[in-house]
C-alpha positions, 0 to 999 in steps of 0.5 A: 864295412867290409867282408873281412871286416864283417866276417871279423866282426863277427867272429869276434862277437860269437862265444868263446868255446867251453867244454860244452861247446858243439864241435860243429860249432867250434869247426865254424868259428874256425872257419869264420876266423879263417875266412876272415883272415884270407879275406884281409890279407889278400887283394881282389887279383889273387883272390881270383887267380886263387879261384881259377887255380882251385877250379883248374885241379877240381872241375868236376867239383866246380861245375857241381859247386856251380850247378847247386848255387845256380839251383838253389839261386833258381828256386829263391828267385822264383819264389 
């Protein structure tokens, strides 16, 4: 299975929102389902010139983005 198709999956199988719904849960099923979309719709190469274009106009998000995972990578591999 795919990453699309797993993220499909499961957008699919979460509960539909009602009025009662939390809005950050209705926030991520949008999320979800617009991952999943980009995810299908585009190929390997532009999902990477995609990402170098995001980097090349925010890099000091990117190098901060970069040192968080690398931190939070560090201390799940040290453990």
């Amino acid at each position: 299975m795919s990453a699309s198709e797993k993220f499909a999956y499961e957008g699919d199988s979460a509960p539909r929102p009602t009025p009662e719904t939390p809005y950050f849960l209705e926030e991520t099923l949008s999320v979800l389902r617009r991952i999943s979309a980009y995810l299908s719709d585009r190929d390997v190469a532009t999902m990477r010139h995609d990402l170098e274009k995001r980097i090349r106009e925010h890099p000091g998000a990117s190098i901060a983005i970069g040192f968080g995972v690398g931190l939070i990578l560090g201390k799940l591999i040290k453990r």
